[in-house]
N, CA, C and O atoms as a DFTB+ gen file, in Angstrom:
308 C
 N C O
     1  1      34.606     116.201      32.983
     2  2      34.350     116.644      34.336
     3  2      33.220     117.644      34.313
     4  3      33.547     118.749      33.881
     5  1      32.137     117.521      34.630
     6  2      30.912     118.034      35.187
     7  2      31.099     118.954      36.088
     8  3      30.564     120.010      35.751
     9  1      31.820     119.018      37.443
    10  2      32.042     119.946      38.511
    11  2      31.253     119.657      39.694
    12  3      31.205     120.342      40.716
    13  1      30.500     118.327      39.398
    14  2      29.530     117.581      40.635
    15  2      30.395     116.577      41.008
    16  3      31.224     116.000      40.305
    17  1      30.026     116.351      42.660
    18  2      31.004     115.280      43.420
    19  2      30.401     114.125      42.701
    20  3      29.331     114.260      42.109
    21  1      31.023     113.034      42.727
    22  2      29.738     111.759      42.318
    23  2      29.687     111.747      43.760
    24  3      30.364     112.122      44.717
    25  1      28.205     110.942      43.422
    26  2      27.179     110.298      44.993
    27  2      26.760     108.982      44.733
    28  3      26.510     108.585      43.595
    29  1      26.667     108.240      45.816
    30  2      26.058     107.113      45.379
    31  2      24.837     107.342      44.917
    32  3      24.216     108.316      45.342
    33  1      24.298     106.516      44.002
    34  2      22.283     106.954      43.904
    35  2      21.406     106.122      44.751
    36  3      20.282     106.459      45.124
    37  1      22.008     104.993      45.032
    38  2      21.364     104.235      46.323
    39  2      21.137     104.946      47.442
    40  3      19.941     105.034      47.716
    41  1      22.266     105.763      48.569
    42  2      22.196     106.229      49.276
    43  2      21.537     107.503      49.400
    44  3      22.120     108.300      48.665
    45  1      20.629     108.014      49.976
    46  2      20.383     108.903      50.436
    47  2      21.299     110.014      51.463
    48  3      22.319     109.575      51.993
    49  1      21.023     110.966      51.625
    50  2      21.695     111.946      52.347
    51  2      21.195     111.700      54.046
    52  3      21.854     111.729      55.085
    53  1      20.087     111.513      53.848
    54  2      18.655     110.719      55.359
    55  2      19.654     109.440      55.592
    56  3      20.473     109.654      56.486
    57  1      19.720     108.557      55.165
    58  2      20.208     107.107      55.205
    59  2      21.541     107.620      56.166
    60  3      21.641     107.276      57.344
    61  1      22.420     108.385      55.565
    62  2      23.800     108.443      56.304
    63  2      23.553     109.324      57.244
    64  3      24.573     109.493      57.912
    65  1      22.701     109.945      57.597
    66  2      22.830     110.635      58.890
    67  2      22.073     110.193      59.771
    68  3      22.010     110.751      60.866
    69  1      21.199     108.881      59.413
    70  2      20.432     108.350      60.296
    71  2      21.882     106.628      60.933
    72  3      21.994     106.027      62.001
    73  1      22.651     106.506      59.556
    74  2      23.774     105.852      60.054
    75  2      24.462     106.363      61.376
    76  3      24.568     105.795      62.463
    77  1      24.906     107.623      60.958
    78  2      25.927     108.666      61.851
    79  2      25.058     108.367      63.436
    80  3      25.480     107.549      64.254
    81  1      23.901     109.129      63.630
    82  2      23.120     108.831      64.740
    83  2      23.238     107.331      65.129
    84  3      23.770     107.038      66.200
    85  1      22.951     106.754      64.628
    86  2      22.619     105.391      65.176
    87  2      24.469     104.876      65.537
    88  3      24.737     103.998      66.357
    89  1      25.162     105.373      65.015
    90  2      26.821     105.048      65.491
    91  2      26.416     106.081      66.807
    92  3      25.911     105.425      67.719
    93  1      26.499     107.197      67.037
    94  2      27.123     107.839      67.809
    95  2      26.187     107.669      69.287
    96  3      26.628     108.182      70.316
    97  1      25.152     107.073      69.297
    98  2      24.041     106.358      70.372
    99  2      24.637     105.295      70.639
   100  3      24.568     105.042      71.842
   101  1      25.454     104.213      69.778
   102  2      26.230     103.126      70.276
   103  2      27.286     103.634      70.996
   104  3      27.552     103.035      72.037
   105  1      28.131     104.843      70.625
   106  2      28.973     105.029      71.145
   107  2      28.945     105.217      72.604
   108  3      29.674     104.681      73.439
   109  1      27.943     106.106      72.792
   110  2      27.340     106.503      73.855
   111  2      27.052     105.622      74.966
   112  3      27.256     105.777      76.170
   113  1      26.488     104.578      74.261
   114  2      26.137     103.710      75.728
   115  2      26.652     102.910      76.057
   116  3      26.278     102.183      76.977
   117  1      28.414     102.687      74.955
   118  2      29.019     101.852      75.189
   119  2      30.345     102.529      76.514
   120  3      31.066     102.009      77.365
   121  1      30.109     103.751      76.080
   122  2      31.223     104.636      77.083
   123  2      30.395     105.015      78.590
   124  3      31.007     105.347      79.605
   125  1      28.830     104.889      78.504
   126  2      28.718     104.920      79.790
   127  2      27.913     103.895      80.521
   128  3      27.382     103.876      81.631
   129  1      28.035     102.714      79.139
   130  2      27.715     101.351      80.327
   131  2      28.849     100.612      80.656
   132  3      28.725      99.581      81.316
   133  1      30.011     101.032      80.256
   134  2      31.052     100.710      81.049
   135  2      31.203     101.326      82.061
   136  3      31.068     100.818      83.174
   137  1      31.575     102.786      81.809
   138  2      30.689     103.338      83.318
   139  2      30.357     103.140      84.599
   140  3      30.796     103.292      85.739
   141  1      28.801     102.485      83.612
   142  2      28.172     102.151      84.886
   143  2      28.627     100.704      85.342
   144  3      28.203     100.282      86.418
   145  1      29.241     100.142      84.782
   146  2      29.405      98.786      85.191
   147  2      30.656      98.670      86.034
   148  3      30.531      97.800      86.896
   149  1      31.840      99.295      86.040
   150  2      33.072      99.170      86.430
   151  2      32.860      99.530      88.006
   152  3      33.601      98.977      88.818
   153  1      31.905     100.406      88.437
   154  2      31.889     100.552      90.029
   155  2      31.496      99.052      90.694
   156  3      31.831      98.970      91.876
   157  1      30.921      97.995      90.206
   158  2      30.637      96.428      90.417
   159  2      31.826      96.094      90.236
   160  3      32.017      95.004      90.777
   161  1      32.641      96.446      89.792
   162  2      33.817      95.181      89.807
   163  2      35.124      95.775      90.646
   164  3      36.092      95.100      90.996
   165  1      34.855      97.731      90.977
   166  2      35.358      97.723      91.955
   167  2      35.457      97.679      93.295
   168  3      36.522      97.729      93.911
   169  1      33.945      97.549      93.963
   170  2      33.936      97.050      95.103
   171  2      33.925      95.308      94.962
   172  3      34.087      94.621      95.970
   173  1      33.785      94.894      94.056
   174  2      33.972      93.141      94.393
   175  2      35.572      92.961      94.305
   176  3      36.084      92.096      95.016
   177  1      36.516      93.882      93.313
   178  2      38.184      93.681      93.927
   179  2      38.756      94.404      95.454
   180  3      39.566      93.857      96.203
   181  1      38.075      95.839      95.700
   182  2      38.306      96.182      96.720
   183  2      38.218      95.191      98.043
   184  3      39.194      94.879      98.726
   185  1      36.953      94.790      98.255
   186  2      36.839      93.697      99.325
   187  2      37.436      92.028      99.092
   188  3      37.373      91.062      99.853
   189  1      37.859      92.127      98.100
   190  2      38.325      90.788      97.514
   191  2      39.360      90.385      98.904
   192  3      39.347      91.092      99.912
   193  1      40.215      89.184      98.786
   194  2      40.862      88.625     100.307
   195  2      42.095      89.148      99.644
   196  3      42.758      89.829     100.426
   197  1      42.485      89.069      98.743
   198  2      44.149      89.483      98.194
   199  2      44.288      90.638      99.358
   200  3      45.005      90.594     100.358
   201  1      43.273      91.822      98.883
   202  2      43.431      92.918      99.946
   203  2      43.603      92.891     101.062
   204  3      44.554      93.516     101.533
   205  1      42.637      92.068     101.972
   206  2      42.664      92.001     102.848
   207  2      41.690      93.064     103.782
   208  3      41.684      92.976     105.009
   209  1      40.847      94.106     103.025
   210  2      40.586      95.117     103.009
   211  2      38.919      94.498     104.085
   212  3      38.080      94.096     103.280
   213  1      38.430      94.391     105.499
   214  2      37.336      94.389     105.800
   215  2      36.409      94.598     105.393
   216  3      36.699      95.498     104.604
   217  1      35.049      94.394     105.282
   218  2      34.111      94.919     104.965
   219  2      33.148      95.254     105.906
   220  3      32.357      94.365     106.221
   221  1      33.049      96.333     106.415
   222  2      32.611      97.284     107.657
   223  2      32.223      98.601     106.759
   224  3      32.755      98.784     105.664
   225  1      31.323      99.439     107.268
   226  2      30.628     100.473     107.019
   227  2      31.578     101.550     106.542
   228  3      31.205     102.270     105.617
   229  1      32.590     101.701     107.004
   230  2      33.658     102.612     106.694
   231  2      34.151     102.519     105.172
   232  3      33.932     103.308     104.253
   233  1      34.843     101.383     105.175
   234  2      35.204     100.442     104.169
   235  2      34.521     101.304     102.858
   236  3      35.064     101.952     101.963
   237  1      32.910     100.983     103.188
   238  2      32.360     100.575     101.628
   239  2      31.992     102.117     101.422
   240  3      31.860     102.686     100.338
   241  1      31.860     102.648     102.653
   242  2      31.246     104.480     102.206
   243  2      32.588     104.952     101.667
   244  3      32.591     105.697     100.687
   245  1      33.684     104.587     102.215
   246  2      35.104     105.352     101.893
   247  2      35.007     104.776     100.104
   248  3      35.056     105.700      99.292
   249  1      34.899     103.593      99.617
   250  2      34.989     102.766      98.631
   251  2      34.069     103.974      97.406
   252  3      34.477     104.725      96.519
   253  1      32.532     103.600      98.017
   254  2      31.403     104.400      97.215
   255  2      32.204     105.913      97.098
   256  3      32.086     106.499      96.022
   257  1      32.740     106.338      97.815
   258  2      33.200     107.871      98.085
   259  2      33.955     107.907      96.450
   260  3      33.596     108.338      95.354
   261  1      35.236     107.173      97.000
   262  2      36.058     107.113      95.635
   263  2      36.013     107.087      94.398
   264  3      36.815     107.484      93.552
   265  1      34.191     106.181      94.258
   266  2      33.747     105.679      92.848
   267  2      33.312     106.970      92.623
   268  3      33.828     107.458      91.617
   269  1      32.689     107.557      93.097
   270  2      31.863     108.783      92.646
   271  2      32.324     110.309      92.562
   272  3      31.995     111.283      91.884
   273  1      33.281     110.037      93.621
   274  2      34.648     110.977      92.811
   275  2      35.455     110.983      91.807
   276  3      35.948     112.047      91.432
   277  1      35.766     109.681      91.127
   278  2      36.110     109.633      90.134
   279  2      34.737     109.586      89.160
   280  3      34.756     110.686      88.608
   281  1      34.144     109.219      88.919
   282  2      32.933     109.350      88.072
   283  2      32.824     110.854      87.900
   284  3      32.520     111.331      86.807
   285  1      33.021     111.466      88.765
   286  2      32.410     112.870      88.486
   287  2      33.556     113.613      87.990
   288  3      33.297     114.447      87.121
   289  1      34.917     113.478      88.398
   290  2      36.073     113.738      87.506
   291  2      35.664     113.374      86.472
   292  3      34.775     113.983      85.877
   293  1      36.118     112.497      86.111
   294  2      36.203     112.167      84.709
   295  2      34.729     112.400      83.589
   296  3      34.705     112.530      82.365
   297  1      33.639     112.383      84.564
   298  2      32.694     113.310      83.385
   299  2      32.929     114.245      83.396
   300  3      33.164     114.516      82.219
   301  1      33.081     115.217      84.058
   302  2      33.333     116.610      84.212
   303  2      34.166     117.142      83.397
   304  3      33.830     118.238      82.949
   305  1      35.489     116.567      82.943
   306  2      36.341     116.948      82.723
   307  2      36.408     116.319      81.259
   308  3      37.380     116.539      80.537
């Protein structure tokens, strides 16, 4: 026993933190292009016919209201 960790000699110290980055940018745009995508699928269920829910001016501002209140919860927090 030497008292050195072993390391790989292939890897660099650059290599894995350019890994780490390049994970945590996926992560990223996978948590807020869902995000952005889920307000599309809740006004296409909101107005969907199951509901029954009109689609009139009220409707979709009350709808948009909701999305962006929760959006801002849940980043916020």
């Amino acid at each position: 026993m030497t008292g050195k960790a072993d390391t790989n000699p292939g890897v660099s110290a650059d290599s894995g933190r350019k890994a780490l980055h390049v994970m945590v940018v996926g992560a990223i745009g996978v948590v807020f292009g869902d995000l952005g995508t889920s307000p599309l699928y809740t006004f296409s269920e909101a107005f969907s016919e199951k509901h029954g829910m009109p689609v009139t001016e009220f409707n979709v501002l009350g709808v948009l209201s909701l999305v962006l209140w929760t959006l801002l919860i849940v980043v916020a927090l």
